[in-house]
Residue frames as a rotation matrix with the C-alpha (Angstrom) as fourth column:
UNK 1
-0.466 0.733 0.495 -38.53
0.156 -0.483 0.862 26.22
0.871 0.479 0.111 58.18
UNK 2
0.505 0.566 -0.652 -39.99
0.721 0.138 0.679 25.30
0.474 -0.813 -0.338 61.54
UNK 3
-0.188 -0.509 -0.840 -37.17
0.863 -0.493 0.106 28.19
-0.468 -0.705 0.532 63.33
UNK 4
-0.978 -0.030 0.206 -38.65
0.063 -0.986 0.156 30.98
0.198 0.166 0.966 60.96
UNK 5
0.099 0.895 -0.435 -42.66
0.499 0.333 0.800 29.89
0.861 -0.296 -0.414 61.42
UNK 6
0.339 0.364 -0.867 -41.74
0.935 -0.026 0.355 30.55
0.107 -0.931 -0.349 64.98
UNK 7
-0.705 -0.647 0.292 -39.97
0.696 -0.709 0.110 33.93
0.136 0.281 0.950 63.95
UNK 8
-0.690 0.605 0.396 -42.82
0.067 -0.492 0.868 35.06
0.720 0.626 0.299 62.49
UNK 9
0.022 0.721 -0.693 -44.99
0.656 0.513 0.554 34.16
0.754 -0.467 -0.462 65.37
UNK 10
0.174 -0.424 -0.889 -42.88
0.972 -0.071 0.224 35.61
-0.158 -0.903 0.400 67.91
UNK 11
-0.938 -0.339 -0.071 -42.85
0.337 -0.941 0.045 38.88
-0.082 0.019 0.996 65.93
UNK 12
-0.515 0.780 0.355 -46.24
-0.184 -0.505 0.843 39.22
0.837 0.369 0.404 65.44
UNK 13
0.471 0.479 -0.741 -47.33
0.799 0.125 0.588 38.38
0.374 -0.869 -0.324 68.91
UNK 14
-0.520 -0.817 -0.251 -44.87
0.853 -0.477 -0.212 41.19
0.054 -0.324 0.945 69.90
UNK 15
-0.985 0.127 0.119 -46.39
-0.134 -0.990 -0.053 43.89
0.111 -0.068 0.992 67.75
UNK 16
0.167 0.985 -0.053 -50.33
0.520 -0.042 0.853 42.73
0.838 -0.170 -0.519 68.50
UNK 17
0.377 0.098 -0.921 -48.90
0.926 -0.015 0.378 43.36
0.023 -0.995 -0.097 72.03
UNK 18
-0.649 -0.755 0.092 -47.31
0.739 -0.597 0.312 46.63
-0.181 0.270 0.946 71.23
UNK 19
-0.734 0.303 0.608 -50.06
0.095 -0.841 0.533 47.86
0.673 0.448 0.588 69.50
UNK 20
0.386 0.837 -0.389 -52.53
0.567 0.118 0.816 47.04
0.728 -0.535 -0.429 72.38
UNK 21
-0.357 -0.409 -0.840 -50.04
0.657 -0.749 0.085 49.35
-0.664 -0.522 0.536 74.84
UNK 22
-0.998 -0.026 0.054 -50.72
0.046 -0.912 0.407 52.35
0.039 0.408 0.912 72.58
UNK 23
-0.369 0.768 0.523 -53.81
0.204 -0.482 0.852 51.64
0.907 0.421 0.021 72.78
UNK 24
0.339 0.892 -0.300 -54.27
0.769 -0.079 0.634 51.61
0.542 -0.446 -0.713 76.13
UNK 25
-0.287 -0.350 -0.892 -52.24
0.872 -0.482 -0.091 54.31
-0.397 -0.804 0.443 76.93
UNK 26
-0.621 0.494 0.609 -54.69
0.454 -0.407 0.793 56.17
0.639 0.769 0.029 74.57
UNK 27
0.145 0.965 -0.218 -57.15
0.266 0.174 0.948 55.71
0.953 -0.195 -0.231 77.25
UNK 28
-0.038 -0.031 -0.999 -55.38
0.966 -0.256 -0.028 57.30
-0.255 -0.966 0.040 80.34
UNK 29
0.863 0.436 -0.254 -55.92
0.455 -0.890 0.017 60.62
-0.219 -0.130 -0.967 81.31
UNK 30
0.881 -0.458 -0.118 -53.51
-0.132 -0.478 0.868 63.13
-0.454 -0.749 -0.482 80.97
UNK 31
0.178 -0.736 0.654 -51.07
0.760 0.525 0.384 61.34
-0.625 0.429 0.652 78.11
UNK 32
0.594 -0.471 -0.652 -48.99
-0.576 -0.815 0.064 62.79
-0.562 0.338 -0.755 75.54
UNK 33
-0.951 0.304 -0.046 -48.61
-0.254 -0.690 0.678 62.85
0.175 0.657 0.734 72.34
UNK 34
-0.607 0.726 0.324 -52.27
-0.767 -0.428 -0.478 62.98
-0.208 -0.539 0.816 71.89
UNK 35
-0.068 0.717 0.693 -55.25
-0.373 0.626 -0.684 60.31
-0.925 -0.305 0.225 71.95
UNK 36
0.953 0.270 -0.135 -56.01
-0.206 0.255 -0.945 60.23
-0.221 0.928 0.299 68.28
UNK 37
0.431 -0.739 -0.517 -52.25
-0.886 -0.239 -0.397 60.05
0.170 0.630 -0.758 67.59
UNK 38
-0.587 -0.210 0.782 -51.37
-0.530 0.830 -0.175 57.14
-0.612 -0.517 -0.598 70.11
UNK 39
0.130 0.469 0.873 -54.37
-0.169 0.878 -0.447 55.15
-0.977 -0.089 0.194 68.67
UNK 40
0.863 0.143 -0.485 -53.55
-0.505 0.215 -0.836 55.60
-0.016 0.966 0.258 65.04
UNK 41
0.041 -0.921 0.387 -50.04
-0.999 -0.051 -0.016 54.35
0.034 -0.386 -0.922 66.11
UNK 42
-0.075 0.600 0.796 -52.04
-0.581 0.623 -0.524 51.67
-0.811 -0.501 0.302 67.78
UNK 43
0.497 0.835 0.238 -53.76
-0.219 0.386 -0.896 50.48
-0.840 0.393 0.375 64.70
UNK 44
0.613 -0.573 -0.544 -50.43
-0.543 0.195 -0.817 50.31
0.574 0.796 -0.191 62.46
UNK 45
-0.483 -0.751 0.449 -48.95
-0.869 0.474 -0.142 48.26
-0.106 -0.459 -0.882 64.63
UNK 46
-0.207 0.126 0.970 -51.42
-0.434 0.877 -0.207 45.88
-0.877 -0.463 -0.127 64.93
UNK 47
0.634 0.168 -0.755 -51.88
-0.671 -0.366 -0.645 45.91
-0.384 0.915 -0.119 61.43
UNK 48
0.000 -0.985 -0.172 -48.43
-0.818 0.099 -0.566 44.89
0.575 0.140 -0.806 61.01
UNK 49
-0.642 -0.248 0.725 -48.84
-0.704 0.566 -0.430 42.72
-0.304 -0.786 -0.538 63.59
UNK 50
0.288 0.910 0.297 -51.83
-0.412 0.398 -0.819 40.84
-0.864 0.114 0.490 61.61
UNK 51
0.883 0.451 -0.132 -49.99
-0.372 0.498 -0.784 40.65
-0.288 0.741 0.607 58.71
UNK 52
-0.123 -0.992 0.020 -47.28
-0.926 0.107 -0.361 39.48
0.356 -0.063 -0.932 59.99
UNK 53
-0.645 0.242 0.725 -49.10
-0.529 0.543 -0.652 37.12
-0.552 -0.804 -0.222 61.36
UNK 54
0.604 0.688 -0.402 -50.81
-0.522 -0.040 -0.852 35.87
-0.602 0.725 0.335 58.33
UNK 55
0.432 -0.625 -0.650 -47.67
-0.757 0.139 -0.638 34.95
0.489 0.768 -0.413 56.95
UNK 56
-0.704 -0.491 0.512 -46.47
-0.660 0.718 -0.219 32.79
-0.260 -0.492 -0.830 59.50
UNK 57
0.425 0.617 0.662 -49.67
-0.292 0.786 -0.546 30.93
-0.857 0.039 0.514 58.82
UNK 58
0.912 -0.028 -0.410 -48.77
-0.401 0.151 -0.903 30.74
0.087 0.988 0.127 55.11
UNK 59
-0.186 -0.959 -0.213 -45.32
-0.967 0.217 -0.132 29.64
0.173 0.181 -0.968 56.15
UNK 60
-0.532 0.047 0.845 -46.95
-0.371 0.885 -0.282 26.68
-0.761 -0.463 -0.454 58.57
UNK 61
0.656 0.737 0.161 -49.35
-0.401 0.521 -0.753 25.86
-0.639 0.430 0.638 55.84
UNK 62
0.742 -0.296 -0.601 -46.83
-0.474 0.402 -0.783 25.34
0.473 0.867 0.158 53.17
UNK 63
-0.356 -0.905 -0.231 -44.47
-0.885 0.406 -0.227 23.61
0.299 0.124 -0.946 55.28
């Protein structure tokens, strides 16, 4: 149990970090595809990344 826990962890630290690149390449000048598209990107990742993260708690809690 303890080698998925850290699964989970290790993906959801991934996409928090994932989705925090889209967002800041929201915020340079000059990017492509556009702003609003990058950050909605953004915000399903980290999403994902949150509730992926959620579960890993629920895994450590029940184990």
């Amino acid at each position: 149990m303890a080698g998925i826990t850290f699964g989970l962890f290790t993906i959801s630290i991934l996409l928090l970090l994932g989705g925090m690149n889209y967002f800041l390449a929201s915020q340079r000048a000059g990017v492509y595809p556009p702003k609003r598209v990058l950050q909605q990107k953004g915000l399903v990742i980290c999403g994902g990344g949150g509730a992926v993260f959620l579960l890993a708690l629920l895994a450590l809690w029940i184990s």
